[in-house]
C-alpha positions, -999 to +999 in steps of 0.1 A: +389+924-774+380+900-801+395+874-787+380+877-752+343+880-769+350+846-790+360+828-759+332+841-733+312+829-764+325+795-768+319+790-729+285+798-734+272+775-758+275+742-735+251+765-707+227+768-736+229+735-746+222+717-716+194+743-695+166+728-709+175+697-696+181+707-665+148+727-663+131+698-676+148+678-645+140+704-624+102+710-632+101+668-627+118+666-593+096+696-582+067+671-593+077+645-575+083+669-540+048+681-548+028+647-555+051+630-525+038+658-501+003+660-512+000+622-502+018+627-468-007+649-459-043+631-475-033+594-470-031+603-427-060+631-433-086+605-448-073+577-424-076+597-391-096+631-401-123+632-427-129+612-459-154+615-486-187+586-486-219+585-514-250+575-503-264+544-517-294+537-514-331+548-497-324+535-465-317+572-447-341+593-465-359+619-461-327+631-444-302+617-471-307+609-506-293+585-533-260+598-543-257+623-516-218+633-512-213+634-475-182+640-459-173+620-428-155+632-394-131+601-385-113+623-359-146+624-336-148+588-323-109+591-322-110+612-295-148+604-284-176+581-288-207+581-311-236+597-296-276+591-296-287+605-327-257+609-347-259+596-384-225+574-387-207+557-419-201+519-407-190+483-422-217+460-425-209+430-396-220+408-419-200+422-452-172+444-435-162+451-470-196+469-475-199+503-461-235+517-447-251+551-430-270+546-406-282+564-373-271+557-337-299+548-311-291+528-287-258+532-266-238+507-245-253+496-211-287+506-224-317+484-238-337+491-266-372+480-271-390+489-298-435+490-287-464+502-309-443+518-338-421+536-307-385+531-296-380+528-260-348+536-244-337+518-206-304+531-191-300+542-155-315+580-162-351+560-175-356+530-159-387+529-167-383+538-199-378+571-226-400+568-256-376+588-286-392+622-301-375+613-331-382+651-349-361+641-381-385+613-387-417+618-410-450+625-389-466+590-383-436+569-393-435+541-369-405+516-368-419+484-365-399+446-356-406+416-340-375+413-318-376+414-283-357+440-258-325+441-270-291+447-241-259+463-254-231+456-240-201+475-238-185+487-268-218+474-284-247+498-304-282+494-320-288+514-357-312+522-377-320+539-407-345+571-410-362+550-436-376+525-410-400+507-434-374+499-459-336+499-442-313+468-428-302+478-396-297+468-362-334+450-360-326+428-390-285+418-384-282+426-346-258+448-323-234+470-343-195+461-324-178+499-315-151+486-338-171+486-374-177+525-369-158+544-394-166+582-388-192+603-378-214+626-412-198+661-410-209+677-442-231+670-468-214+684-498-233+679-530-263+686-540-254+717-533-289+725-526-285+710-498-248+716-488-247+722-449-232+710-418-249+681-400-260+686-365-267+654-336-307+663-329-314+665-291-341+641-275 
């Protein structure tokens, strides 16, 4: 019996010896499943779904502030196209490196004239012209420029900012190309004050 114990003993030892190296190895290979999976699914989920944007700037206020965290729908204008009214994340076309939010108001095939502090919309449905209700705007904000009517083409799209007296947009560096928009503004996530889904206004 003695002699059985000592040698179930003596196989034992090199076990001992050697598990917490293999749990260490084990603990880094599960690491390495984890950290390879996680980027499998958020490298395609920012690049085609939803990724995160700050808001620099005063351009879009009163409806979004300095420093806002904003989350924005890439999937949308994947399987659709931006929409009159909806407050997009796009590359500058003179800076593509330089990211701005803005808000869609002119679509292609329309014109866009912009008389006595109004915007006026021409497309087949008003040819003689829709003047914008623009509700999100501040009572008496006009949106002022010295360009003439301005045609969009296809694939093409005129921007501005809420903040019409003090924002670079569409009547300052022209026609936005369909191919600079990154996403559509989902979520504003922080402040979360103000945390809320955002919703296209109706005209």
């Amino acid at each position: 019996m003695d002699g059985n114990q000592n040698q179930n003993k003596n196989q034992s030892v090199p076990a001992q010896e050697g598990s917490p190296w293999r749990a260490v190895g084990a603990f880094v290979w599960d690491l390495v499943k984890i950290l390879v999976i996680a980027l499998i699914i958020i490298i395609p989920f920012r690049a085609y779904v939803a990724e995160p944007f700050v808001v620099s700037g005063s351009s879009m206020l009163p409806n979004f502030h300095n420093n806002d965290y904003l989350i924005v729908n890439r999937l949308t204008y994947i399987t659709g196209n931006p929409q009159r009214g909806d407050a997009i994340v796009l590359r500058f076309p003179k800076d593509p490196s330089q990211f701005f939010i803005k808000r869609v108001i002119g679509l292609p095939g329309e014109t866009v004239e912009l008389q006595q502090g109004n915007v006026v919309i021409v497309n087949s449905q008003n040819p003689q012209g829709l003047t914008l209700k623009e509700s999100y705007l501040p009572a008496g904000l006009e949106t002022l420029g010295s360009n003439g009517p301005v045609h969009l083409g296809s694939g093409e799209y005129f921007v501005l900012g809420d903040n019409r007296t003090a924002s670079s947009d569409s009547r300052v560096w022209g026609i936005l190309p369909r191919d600079l928009i990154i996403g559509k503004v989902w979520l504003k996530a922080f402040p979360f004050s103000d945390f809320g889904v955002f919703h296209t206004p109706s005209y």
